[in-house]
N, C-alpha and C positions, 0 to 999 in steps of 0.2 A: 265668160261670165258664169256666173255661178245660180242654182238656179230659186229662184226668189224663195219659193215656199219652204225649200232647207232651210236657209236663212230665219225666216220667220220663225221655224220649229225652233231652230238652237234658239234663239233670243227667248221665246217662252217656254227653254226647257221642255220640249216636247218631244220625247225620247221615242216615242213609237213615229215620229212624225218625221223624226230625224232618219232611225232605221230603213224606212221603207222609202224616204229619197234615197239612200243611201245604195238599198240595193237596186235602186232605179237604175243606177249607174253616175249621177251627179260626179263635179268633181268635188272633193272636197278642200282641196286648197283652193277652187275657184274662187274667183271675187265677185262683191255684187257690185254696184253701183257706185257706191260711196269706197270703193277700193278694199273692203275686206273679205274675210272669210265667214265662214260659220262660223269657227270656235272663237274669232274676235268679239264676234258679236253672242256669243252665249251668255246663257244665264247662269252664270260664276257660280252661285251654289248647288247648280244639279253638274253633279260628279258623273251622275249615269250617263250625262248628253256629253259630257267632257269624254268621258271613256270612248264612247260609241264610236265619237269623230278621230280619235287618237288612234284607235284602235281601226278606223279607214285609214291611216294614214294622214290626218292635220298634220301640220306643221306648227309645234308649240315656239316658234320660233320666227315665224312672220309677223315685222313691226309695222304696224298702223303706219302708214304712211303721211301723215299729220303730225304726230309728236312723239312715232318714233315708240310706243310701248309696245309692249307683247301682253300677250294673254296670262303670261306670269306675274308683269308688273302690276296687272288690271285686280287680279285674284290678291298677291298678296297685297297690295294698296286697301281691301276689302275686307283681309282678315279670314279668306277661306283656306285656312291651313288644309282641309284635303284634298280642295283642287290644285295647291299649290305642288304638294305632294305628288300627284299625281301626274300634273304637266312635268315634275323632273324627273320621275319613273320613264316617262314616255321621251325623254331626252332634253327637252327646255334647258338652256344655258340660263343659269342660274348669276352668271354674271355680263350680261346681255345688259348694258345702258343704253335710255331714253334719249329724247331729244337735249334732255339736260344734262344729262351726264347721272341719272339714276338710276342705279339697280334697283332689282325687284325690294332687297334690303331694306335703301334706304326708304321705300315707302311704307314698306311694313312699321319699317321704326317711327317713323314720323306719325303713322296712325295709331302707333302702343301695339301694335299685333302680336306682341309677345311668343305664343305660338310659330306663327309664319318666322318671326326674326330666326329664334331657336333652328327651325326646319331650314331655312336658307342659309346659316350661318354653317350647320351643317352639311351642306353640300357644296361647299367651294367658295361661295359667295364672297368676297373678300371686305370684312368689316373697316380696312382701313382704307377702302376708295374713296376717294371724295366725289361731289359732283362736281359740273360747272360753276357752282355756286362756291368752290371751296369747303362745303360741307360733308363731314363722316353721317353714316347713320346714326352714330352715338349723340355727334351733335345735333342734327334733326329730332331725334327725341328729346333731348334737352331741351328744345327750342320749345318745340311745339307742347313743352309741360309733359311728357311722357316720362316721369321721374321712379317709375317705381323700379323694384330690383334685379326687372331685367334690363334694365340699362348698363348695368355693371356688365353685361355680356359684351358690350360695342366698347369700343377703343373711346381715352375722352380726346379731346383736340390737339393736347401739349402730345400725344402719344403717335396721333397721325402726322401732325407736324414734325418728329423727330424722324420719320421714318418718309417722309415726304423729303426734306434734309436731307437723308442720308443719301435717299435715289438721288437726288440732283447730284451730290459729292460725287455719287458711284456714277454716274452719268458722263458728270466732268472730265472725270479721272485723277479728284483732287482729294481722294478719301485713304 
């Protein structure tokens, strides 16, 4: 277990409070209670307390064992384009799906993140996965009324459908 009052620091962002667990010796992928870490439970807009824990060594790639998200999917679902930046600096798979079948992508998309989509679209993130739901993040933005002209970056449905298609043909071996 991991040791509570780290915990408490990340969560308020308390970057001095973080350091000096840190060089206490704490682990920092430990878990508290509720099965997380530090950097799960941080406060997404301080990038200093992001860094600090990244830079002991977090793991931007430990999923919440509940529904399955990371601390990428939490940040871009939020719209903090430089934490999101920076969990992929620090290694964050960038095409890491939830318990639903969601990239960090498609929440950025579905919340308008514009920024974050842009940042994750370019690092791999693959715009034409669907989730469990059958949904692109192009479609999620659609859905959710996110219609302005960064939509035109995500694929629309007929274009992941074709390509969904074709993997099953190539699949088959009937292509």
């Amino acid at each position: 277990m991991t040791h509570p009052q780290k915990q408490s620091a990340s969560a308020r962002g308390d970057l001095n409070g973080v350091q000096l667990l840190l060089q206490d010796g704490t682990n920092v992928n430990g878990f508290n209670r509720f099965l997380r870490t530090a950097l799960q439970v941080v406060m997404l807009g301080s990038t200093a307390v992001v860094r600090a824990l990244l830079e002991w060594g977090a793991d931007p790639n430990l999923r919440d064992p509940d529904c399955g998200l990371t601390v990428t999917h939490d940040a871009a679902r939020e719209g903090f384009v430089d934490t999101v930046r920076l969990l992929l600096e620090y290694g964050a798979d960038a095409n890491q799906v939830d318990n639903r079948g969601n990239l960090p992508l498609h929440l950025a998309a579905r919340e308008g993140h514009l920024p974050v989509v842009q940042l994750l679209i370019g690092h791999t993130a693959d715009p034409q996965s669907v989730n469990n739901q059958g949904y692109t993040a192009g479609q999620l933005a659609r859905l959710y009324g996110r219609t302005d002209e960064g939509t035109s970056l995500l694929p629309s449905a007929s274009s992941a459908q074709n390509i969904q298609k074709h993997n099953m043909r190539h699949f088959n071996g009937t292509d």
